[in-house]
C-alpha positions in Angstrom: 83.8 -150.0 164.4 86.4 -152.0 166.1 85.9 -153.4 169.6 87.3 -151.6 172.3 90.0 -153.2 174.0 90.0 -151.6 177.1 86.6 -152.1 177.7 86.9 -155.2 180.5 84.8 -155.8 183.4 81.1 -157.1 184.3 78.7 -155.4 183.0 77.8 -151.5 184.0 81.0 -151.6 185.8 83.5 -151.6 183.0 85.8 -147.9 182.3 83.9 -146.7 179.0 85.1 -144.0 176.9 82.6 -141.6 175.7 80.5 -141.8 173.3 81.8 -137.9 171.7 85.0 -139.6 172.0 84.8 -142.8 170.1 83.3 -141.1 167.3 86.3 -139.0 167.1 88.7 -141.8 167.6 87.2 -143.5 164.7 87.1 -140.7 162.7 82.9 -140.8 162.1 82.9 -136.7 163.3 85.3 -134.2 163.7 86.3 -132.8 166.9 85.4 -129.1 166.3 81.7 -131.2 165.0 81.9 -132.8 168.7 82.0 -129.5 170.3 79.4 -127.6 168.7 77.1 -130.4 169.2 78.2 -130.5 173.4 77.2 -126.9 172.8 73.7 -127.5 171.2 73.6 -130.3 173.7 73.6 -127.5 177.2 71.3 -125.6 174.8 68.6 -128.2 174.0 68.8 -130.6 176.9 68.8 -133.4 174.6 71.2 -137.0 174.5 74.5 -136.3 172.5 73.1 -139.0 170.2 70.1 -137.4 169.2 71.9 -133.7 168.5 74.6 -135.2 166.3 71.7 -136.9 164.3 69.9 -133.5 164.0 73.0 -131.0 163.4 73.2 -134.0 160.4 77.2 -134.9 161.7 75.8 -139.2 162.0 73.2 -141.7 161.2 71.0 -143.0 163.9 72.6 -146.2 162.6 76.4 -145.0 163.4 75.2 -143.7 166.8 73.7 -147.3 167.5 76.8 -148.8 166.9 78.8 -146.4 169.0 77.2 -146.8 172.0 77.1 -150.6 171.6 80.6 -150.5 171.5 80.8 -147.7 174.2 79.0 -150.6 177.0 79.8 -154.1 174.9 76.4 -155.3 174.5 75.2 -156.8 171.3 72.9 -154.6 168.3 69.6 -155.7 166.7 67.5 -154.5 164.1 64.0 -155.1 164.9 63.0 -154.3 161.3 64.7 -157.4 160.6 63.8 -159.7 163.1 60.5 -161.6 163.8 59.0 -162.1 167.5 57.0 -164.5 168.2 53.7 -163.9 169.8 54.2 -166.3 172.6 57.7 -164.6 173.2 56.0 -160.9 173.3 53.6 -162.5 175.9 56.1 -162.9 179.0 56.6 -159.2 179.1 53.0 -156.9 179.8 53.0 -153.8 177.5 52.5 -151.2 180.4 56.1 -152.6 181.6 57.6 -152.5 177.8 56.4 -149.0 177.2 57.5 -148.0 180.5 60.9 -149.3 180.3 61.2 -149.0 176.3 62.1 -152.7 176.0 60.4 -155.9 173.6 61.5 -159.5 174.0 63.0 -161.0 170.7 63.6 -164.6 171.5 64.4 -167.2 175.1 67.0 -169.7 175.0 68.0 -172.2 177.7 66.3 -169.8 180.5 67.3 -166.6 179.0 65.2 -163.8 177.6 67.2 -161.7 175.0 65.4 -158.0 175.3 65.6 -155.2 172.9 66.2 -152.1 175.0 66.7 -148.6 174.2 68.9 -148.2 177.1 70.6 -151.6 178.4 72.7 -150.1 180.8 69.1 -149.4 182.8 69.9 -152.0 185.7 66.7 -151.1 187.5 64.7 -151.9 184.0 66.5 -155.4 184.0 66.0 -156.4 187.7 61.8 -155.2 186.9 61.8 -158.0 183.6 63.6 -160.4 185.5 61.2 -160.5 188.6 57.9 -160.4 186.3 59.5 -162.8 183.4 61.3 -165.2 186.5 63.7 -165.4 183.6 67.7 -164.1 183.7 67.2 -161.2 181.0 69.7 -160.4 178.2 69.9 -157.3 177.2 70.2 -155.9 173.4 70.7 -152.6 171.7 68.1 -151.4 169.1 66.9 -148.3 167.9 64.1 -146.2 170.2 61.8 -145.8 167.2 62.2 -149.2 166.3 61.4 -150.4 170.0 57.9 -148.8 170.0 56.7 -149.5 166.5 57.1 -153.4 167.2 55.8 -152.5 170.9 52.6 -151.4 169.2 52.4 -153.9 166.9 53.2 -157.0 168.5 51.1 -156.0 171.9 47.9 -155.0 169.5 47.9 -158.1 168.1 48.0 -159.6 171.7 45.0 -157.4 172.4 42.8 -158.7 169.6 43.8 -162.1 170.7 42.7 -162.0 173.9 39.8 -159.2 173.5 38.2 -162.3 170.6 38.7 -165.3 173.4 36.7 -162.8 176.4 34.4 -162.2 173.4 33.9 -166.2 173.4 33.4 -166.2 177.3 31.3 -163.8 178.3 30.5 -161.2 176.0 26.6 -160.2 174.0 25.6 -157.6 171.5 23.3 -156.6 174.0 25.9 -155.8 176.7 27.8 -153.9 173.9 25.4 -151.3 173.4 24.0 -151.4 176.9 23.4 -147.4 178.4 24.2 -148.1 181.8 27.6 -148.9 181.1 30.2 -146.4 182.7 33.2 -145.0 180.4 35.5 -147.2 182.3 33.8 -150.6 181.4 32.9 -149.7 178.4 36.6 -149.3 177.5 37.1 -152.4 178.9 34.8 -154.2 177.2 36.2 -156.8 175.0 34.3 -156.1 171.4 35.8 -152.2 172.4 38.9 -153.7 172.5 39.0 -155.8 170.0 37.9 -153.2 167.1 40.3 -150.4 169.2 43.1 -153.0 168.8 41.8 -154.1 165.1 42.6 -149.9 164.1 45.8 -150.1 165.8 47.6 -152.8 164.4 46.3 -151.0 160.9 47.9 -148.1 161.9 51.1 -150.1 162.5 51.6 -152.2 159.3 50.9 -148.6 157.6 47.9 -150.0 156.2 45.7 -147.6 154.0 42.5 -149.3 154.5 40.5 -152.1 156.7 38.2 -154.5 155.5 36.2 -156.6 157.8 34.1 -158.9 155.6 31.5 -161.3 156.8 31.3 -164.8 155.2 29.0 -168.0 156.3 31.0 -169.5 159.4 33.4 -166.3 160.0 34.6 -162.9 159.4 37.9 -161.9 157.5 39.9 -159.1 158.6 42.1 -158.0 155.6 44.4 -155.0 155.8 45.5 -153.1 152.2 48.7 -152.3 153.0 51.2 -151.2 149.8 47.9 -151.3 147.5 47.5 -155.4 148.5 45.5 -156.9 150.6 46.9 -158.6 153.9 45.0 -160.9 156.1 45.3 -160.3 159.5 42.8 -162.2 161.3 39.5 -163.9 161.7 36.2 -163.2 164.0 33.9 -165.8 164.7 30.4 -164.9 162.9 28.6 -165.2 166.0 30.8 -162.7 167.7 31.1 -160.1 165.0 27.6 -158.3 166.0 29.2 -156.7 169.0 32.4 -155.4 167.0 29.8 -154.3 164.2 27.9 -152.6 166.6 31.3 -151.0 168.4 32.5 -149.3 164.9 29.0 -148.3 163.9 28.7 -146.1 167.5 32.0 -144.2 167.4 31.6 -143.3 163.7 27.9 -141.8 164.1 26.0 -144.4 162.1 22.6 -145.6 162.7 23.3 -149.3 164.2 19.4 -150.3 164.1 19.8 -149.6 160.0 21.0 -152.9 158.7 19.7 -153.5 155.0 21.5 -149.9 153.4 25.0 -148.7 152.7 25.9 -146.1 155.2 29.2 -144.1 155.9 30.7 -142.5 159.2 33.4 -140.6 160.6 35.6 -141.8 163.2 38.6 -139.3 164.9 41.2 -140.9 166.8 44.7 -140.5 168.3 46.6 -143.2 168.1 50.4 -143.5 168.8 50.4 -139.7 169.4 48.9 -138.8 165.8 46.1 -137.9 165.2 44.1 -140.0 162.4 41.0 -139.6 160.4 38.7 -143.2 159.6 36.2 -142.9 157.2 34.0 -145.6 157.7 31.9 -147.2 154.9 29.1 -150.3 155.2 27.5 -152.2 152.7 24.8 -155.0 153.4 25.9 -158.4 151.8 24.0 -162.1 151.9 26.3 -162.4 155.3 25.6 -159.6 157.0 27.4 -156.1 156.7 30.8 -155.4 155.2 32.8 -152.4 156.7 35.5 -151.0 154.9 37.7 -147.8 156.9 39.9 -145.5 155.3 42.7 -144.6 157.2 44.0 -140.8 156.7 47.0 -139.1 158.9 45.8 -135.5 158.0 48.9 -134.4 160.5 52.2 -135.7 157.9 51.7 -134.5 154.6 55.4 -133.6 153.7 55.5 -135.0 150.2 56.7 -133.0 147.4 57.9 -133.7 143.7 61.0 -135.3 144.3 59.4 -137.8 147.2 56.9 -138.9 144.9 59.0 -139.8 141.8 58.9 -137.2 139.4 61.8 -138.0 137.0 64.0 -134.9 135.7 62.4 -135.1 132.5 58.8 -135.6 134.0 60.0 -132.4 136.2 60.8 -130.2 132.8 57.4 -131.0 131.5 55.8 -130.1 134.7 57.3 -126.6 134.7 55.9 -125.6 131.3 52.5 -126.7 133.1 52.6 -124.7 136.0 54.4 -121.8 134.3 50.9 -120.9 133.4 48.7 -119.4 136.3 45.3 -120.4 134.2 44.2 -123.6 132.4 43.2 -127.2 133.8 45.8 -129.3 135.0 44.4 -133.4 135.5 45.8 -135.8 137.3 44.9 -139.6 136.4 45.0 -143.1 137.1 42.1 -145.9 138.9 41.5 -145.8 142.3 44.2 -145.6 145.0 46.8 -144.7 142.3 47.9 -141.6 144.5 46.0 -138.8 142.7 45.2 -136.5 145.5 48.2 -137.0 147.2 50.1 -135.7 143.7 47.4 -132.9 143.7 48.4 -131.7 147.1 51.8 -131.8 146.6 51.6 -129.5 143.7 49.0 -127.1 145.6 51.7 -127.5 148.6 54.5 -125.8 145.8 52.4 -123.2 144.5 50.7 -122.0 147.8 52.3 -118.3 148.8 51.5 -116.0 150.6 50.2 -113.6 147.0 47.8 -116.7 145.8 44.7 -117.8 147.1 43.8 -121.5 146.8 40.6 -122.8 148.1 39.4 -126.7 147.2 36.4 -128.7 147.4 36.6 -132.1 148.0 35.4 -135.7 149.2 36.7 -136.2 151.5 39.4 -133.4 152.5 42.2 -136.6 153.1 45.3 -133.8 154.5 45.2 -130.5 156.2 47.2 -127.7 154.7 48.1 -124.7 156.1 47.3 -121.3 154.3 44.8 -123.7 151.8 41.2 -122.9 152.3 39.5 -126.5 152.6 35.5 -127.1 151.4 34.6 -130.7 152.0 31.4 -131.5 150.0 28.1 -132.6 152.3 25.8 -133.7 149.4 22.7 -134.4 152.6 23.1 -130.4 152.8 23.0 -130.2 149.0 27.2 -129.4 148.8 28.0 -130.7 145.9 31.1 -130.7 143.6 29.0 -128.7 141.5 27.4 -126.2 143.8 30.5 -125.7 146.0 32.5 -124.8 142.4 29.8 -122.2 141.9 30.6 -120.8 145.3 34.2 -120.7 145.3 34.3 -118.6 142.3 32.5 -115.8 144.2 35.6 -116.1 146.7 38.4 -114.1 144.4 40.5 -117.1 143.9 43.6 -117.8 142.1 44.1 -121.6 141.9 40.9 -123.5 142.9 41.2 -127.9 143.3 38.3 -129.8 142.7 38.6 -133.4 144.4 37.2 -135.2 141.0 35.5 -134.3 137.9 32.3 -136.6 138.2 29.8 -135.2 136.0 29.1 -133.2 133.3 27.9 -130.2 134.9 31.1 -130.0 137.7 33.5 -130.3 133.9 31.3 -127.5 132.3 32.0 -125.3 135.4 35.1 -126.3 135.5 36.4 -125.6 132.1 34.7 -122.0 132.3 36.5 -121.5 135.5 39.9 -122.5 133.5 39.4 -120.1 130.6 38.3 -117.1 132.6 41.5 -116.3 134.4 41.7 -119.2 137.1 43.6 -122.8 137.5 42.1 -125.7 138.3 43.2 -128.5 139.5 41.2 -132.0 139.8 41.4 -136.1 139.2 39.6 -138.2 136.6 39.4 -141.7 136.0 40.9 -142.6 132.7 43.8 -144.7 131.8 46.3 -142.9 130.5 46.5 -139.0 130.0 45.9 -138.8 126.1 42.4 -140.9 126.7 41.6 -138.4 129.1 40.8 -135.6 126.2 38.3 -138.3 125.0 36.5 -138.9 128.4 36.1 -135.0 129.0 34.4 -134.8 125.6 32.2 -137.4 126.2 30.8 -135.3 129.2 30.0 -132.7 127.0 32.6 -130.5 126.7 33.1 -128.9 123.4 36.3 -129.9 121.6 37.2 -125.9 121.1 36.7 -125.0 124.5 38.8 -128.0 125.8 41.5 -127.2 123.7 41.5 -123.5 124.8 41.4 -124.8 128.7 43.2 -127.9 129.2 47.2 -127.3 130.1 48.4 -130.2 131.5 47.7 -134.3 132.3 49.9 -136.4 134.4 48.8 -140.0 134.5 50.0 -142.1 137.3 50.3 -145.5 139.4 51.8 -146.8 142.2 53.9 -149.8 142.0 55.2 -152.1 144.9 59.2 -150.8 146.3 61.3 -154.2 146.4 62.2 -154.7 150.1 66.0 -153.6 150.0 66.8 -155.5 152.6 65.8 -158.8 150.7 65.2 -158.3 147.1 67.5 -160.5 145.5 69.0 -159.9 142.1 69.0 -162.4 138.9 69.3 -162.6 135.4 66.3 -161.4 133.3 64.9 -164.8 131.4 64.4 -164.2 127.3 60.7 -163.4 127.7 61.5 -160.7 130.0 64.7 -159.7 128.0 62.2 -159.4 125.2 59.5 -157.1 127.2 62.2 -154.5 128.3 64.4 -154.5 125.1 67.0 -155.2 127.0 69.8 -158.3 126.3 69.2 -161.5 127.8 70.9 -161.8 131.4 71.0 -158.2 132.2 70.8 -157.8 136.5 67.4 -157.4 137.4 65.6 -158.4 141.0 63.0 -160.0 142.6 61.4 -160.1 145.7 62.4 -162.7 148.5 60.6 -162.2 151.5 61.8 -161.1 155.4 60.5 -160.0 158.4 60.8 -156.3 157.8 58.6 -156.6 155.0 55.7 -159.1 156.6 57.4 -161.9 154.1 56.0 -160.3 150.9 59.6 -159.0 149.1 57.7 -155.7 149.0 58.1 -152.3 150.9 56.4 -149.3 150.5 55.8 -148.3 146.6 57.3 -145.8 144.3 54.9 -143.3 141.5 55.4 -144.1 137.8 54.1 -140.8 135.4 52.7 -140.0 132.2 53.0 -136.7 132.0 51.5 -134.6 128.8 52.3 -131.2 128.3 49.3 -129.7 125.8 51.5 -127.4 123.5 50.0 -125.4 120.2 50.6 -129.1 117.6 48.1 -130.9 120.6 45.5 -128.1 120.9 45.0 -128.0 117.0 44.7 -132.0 117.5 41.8 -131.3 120.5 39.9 -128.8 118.3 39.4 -131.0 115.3 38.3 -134.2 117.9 41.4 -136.2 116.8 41.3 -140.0 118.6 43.6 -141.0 121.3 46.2 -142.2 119.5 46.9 -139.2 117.2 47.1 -137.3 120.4 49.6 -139.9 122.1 52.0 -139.2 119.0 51.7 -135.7 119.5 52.6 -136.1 123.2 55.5 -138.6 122.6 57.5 -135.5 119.4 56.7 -133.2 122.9 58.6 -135.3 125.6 56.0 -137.2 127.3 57.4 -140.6 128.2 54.4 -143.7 128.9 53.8 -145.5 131.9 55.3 -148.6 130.5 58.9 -146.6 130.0 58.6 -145.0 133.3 57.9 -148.4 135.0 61.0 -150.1 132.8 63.0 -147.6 134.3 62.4 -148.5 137.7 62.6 -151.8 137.1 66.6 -151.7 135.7 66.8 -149.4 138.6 65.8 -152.5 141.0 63.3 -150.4 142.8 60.1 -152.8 141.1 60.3 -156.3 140.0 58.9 -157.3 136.4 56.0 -158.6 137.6 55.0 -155.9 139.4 55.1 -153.8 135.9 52.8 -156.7 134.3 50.4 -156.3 136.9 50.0 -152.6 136.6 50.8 -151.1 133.5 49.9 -151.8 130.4 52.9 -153.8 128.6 53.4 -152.3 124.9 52.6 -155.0 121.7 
């Protein structure tokens, strides 16, 4: 948008058009879209921003932009820009959150602050008497504003909660009855592993490991299916924060020599999140590794995790059928649940009754009856399966195939009027066959229940705010069948994207429609690759051409595809 010219004055006293007006002027919305959202506005009691981003009229980008031109005041996109720690420092988070401001950067006595609402004199005259510093004032997004808020101020927390560790802090105090609520919150190992879960929470990290070597301990986050390191303990203070995770997950804290596992429930930011927390003695004392779920935001469906059109046609002749065994498969932390829910999510009416036993239940679905196995009370995969099947349902998910005796039950489930849904570690979908017969099954009753296999991984997304595009070299040219020079791109590195040329990550499939010519191949025990052919003359596309594609798409890099598929002879 071009700046307003009328707009003169000091600041908060200049004539301002409004903000329903400028978009008008410049043509963003409509006028009749201007007055139906003042009319949603009365109804909902909500800014005029915020109702043209819901009625869909504007981006919250456009809005932003508006309004910086509506008072004259400079934009920022926090995504984009770093903050240093020191800088964070001169403002105390109680008074950020409060006023819904961050500090980005001083200059020659002058604090530049992010703030949702800069025209908010009483805000600036607050920052200026606690920073003794003349306070600039910058427009960037709300949401924006309180992710870096949480993230920059936890990281402040874990600073200072290790250095009161150092001063004054024992093991012994940390597990001490007589402590009341209030000082045990206060306490600085409950700080430091409150913070250490927050700042996870913020990078969107799926897991935490805190890992105890000879002079320290490492605290690593996996965030985008890498490992990130975030910080180091001193050894001699990590007792206490050992202690702290052990209490508030329900595990034995005297038992030091075997694994154990635990349960933590917290809100943080508003959501509520599920840690399950795992320990395992080493030579250095014991690791702890915590999976982070957010049972509260499951709202993926086909199209949001990647399925390709052709993937999608495949998938229909699967699920056209209301009996059989659908597999989904890939290593660990390839997204195999979250592809099972999403399918369970599409086929859950109000006519079909789904019930699912798993390990642990990761997402909460309405209408879906839930079993999560306790093996300590003897609920097993096995023994829940065997239950479930007494409860009339129509489409029953089993977390993971891990035995002979759960795929026997399973595969009689399949052919007696029932689908079943589950995981299995294999490779790639054809190899899958082979790894079910190995368990036992009977190639003729496979055959008859098997309907579908969808291999999958996840690969890195290329930041698109830095990924920079190139020329692919002859070796690459070579790998992707594609002529030497074609665009292709890379990661760079920014702030947005913790300087790692990566955000967020995108599904590659395999998926493997089992049509009459495959069956025929099952029930004769044909290998692998006989069964791959067959798959190939029905449609099925490999991971190594679903990865290509996203890599001439620009949403991977090439080494990205090395890494995690398999790259063809």
């Amino acid at each position: 948008m071009q700046d307003m010219k009328e707009n003169t004055g000091g600041y908060g006293l200049r004539k301002r058009k409004k903000l329903g007006e400028l978009l008008v002027e410049h043509g963003v919305i409509s006028a009749e879209e201007l007055q139906h959202a003042l009319e949603e506005q009365k109804k909902k009691l909500k800014r005029l921003g915020d109702v043209l981003v819901e009625l869909g009229y504007v981006s919250n980008e456009t809005i932003l932009k508006a309004l910086a031109e509506q008072i004259s005041v400079e934009t920022i996109n926090l995504k984009d820009t770093y903050i240093d720690a020191d800088v964070a420092r001169l403002i105390p988070k109680e008074l950020a959150k409060r006023h819904t401001a961050i500090p980005v950067r001083r200059k020659d006595g002058t604090l530049y602050v992010a703030m949702a609402d800069p025209r908010n004199v009483n805000a600036i005259d607050d920052l200026r008497v606690v920073t003794q510093m003349d306070i600039r004032p910058l427009l960037a997004a709300e949401e924006d504003i309180g992710e870096a808020i949480e993230l920059y101020y936890t990281r402040q927390i874990s600073e200072r909660a290790i250095e009161d560790l150092k001063r004054d802090w024992t093991v012994e105090e940390t597990i001490e009855a007589g402590l009341d609520e209030t000082e045990i919150e206060n306490a600085p190992a409950v700080r430091l592993a409150k913070s250490i879960i927050m700042q996870a929470v913020a990078m969107r990290a799926s897991d935490i490991h805190l890992e105890p070597f000879e002079r320290q301990v490492t605290v690593r986050y996996r965030v985008d299916g890498t490992l990130v390191e975030v910080m180091t303990i001193p050894m001699n203070l990590y007792p206490a924060v050992l202690t702290r995770f052990k209490v508030i997950s329900g595990i034995n804290i005297a038992e030091k020599r075997l694994p154990q596992d635990g349960r933590i429930e917290m809100s943080v930011s508003g959501k509520e999140y599920d840690f399950r927390v795992s320990t395992l003695p080493t030579v250095f004392g014991e690791k702890v590794v915590i999976r982070i779920l957010d049972r509260t935001s499951f709202q993926f469906t086909r199209r949001t995790l990647g399925f390709r059109p052709h993937d999608n046609a495949l998938l229909d002749k699967i699920l056209a059928g209301r009996n059989g065994i659908i597999l989904v498969t890939g290593p660990t932390g390839s997204g195999k649940s979250t592809t099972l829910y999403a399918l369970m999510r599409e086929m859950n009416t109000p006519e079909v009754n789904i019930v699912t036993i798993e390990d642990p239940v990761e997402y909460m679905l309405e209408g879906i009856n839930q079993v999560q196995v306790n093996v300590k009370a003897g609920l097993t995969f096995a023994t829940g399966l065997r239950s479930i099947l007494r409860q009339d349902p129509d489409i029953v998910m089993i977390g993971e195939i891990r035995d002979e005796e759960t795929a026997q039950i399973a595969v009689r489930a399949s052919i007696t009027g029932h689908l079943v849904l589950s995981t299995l570690h294999t490779n790639d979908a054809p190899s899958s066959v082979a790894r079910l017969i190995d368990m036992g099954i009977p190639p003729y009753l496979l055959a008859d229940a098997l309907s579908g296999i969808i291999a999958q991984r996840l690969v890195r997304r290329l930041c698109p705010e830095c990924k920079e595009r190139y020329g692919a070299s002859a070796s690459e040219a070579a790998m992707l069948d594609i002529p030497e020079n074609t665009p292709l791109w890379r990661p760079v590195g920014c702030p947005k994207c913790n300087g790692t040329g990566y955000s967020g990550r995108v599904a590659i499939h395999e998926v493997m429609h089992i049509n009459r010519p495959i069956r025929e191949a099952i029930q004769r025990n044909a290998g692998s690759e006989v069964l791959r052919d067959l798959a190939l003359e029905n449609g099925m596309r490999q991971l190594f051409d679903s990865c290509r594609e996203a890599v001439l798409e620009g949403q991977t890099s090439v080494s990205e595809m090395v890494k995690t598929v398999y790259v063809r002879d």
